[in-house]
C-alpha positions in Angstrom: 14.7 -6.6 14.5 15.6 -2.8 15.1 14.0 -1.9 18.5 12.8 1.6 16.8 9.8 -0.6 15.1 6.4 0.0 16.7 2.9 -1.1 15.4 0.8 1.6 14.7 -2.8 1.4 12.6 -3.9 2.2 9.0 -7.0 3.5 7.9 -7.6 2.0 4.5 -10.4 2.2 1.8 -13.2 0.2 2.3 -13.2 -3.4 1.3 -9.3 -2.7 0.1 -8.1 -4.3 3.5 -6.9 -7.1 1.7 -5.7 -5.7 -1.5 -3.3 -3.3 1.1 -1.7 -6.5 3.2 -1.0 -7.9 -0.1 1.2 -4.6 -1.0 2.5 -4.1 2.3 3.5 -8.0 2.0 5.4 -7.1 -1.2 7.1 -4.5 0.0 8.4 -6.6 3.0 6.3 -4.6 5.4 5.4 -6.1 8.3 1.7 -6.6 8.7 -1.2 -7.7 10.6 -4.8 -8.1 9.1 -7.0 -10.2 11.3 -9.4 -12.0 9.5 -12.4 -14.2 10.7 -14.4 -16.7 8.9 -18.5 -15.9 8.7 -21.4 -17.5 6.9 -22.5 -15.0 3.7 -26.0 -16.0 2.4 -26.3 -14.7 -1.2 -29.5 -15.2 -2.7 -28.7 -19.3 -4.0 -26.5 -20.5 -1.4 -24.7 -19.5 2.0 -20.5 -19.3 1.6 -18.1 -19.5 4.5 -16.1 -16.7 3.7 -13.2 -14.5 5.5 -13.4 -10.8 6.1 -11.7 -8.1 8.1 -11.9 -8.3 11.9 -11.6 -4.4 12.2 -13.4 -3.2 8.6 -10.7 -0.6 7.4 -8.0 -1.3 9.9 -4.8 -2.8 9.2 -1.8 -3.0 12.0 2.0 -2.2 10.3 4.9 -2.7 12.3 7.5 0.2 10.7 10.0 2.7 11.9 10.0 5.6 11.1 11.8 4.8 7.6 8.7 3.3 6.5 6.5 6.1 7.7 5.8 7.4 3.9 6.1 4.3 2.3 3.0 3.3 4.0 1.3 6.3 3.5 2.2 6.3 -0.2 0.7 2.7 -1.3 -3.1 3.0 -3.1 -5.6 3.0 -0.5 -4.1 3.8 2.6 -5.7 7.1 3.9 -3.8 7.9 7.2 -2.2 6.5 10.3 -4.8 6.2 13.6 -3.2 9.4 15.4 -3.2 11.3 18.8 -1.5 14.5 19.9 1.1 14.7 17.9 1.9 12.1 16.0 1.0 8.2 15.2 -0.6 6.0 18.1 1.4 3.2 18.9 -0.2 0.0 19.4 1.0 -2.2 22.3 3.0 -5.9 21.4 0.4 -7.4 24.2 -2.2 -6.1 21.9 -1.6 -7.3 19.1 -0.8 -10.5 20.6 -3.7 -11.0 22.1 -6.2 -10.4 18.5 -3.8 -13.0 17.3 -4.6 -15.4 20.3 -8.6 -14.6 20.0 -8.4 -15.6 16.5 -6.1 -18.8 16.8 -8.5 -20.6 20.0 -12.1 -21.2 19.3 -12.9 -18.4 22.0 -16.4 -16.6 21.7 -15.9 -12.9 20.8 -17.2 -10.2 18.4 -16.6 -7.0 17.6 -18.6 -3.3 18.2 -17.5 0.4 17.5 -20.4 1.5 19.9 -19.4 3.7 22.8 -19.4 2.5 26.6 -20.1 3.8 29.6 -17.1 3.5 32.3 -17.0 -0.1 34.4 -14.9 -2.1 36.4 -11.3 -2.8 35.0 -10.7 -6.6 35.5 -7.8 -8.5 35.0 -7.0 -12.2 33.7 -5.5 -14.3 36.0 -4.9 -17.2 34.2 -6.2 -18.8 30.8 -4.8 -17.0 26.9 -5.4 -13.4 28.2 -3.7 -13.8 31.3 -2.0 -10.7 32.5 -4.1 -8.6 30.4 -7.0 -5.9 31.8 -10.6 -5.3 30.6 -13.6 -3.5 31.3 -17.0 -5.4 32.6 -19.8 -4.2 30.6 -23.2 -5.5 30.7 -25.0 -6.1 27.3 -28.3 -7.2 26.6 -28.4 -8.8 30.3 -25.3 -10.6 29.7 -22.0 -9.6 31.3 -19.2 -9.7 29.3 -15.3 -8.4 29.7 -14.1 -6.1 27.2 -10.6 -5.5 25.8 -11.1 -1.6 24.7 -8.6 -0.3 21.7 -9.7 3.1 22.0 -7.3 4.3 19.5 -9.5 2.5 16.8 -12.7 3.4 18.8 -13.3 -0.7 18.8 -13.6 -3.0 21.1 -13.2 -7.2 21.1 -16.1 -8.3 23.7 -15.3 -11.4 25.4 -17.5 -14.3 27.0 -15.7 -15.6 29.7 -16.0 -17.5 33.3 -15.1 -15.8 36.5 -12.4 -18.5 37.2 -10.1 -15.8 35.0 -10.4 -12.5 36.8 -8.6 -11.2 39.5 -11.3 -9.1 40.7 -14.2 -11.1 41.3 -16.1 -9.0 43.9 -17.0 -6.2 41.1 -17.6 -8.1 38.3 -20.3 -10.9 38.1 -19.5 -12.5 34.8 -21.6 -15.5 33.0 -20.0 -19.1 32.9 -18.6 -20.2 28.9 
C-alpha cells in the first residue's frame, strides 16, 4: 500500500455509522468501525445486539485522493481536524481498539473530560509498548488510553504486573 495513506476520523450522522462503512466498503475504502456487542432491553425481551464503539466516529485509511470522496458520501459531516488540516490517527492506535475488542479485556468508553495524571506505560501483556494516563474513578483506579482528537477515551481495568511505572500509579488487580 502507498505509504501517503494515513487514518484520519469521520464525523458521521447519528445512528448512520453503519450505513457509512457499508459505502465506504463499496467504494473500496478502507475502513474501521469498531463495534461491541451490549444487552438492549425493549419492553418484551432483552437482544444482544452490536453498536458503535465511538457513536458517530468512523476511522478511514485514504490519501489524499480520497480526501473528497469521503467527504462526498451521504452522511459524513467532516473529518476530526486540528490546525490546519485533518488529524492523523496513529497505526498503534488503531491497533490497539482492534486488540481491546478481539480479547475479552474489561473496558468502556467516556467522552467526559479528565484532569491530568500519571502517564504509564505497558510493559508487557496486548498493550505493551503503549502509554496511558492513571485516573481514579469512582474509587477505582483505572489506566486510560486518551484519543484526544475524538475527545474519547477507552478506560482500561488492568493489574500493576503491566506498567512500567509502578511507584505513581496504584492500580486494582483484574
Amino acid at each position: 500500500m502507498d505509504k501517503n495513506y494515513n487514518w484520519y476520523t469521520i464525523y458521521v450522522k447519528s445512528h448512520h455509522e453503519k450505513r457509512v462503512y457499508k459505502d465506504l466498503s463499496e467504494q473500496k475504502i478502507q475502513a474501521f468501525l469498531p463495534l461491541r456487542k451490549i444487552n438492549r432491553k425493549w419492553s418484551d425481551r432483552l437482544k444482544l445486539v452490536e453498536e458503535p464503539l465511538f457513536a458517530n466516529y468512523i476511522f478511514v485509511k485514504i490519501s489524499c485522493r480520497e480526501y473528497l470522496q469521503v467527504l462526498n458520501l451521504r452522511s459524513v459531516f467532516y473529518f476530526i481536524s486540528f490546525d490546519r488540516g485533518p488529524y492523523v490517527v496513529s497505526e498503534n492506535v488503531i491497533q490497539a481498539i482492534k486488540d481491546i475488542i478481539s480479547r475479552n479485556i474489561s473496558f468502556e468508553i467516556t467522552s467526559q473530560t479528565y484532569a491530568k495524571g500519571d502517564i504509564i506505560e505497558f510493559s508487557k501483556g496486548p498493550f505493551k509498548g503503549m502509554s496511558g494516563e492513571v485516573l481514579n474513578i469512582e474509587g477505582s483506579k483505572y489506566l486510560i488510553i486518551k484519543m484526544e482528537h475524538i475527545n474519547q477515551a477507552i478506560i482500561i481495568k488492568t493489574g500493576r504486573k503491566y506498567l512500567v511505572n509502578q511507584s505513581q500509579a496504584v492500580l486494582c488487580e483484574t
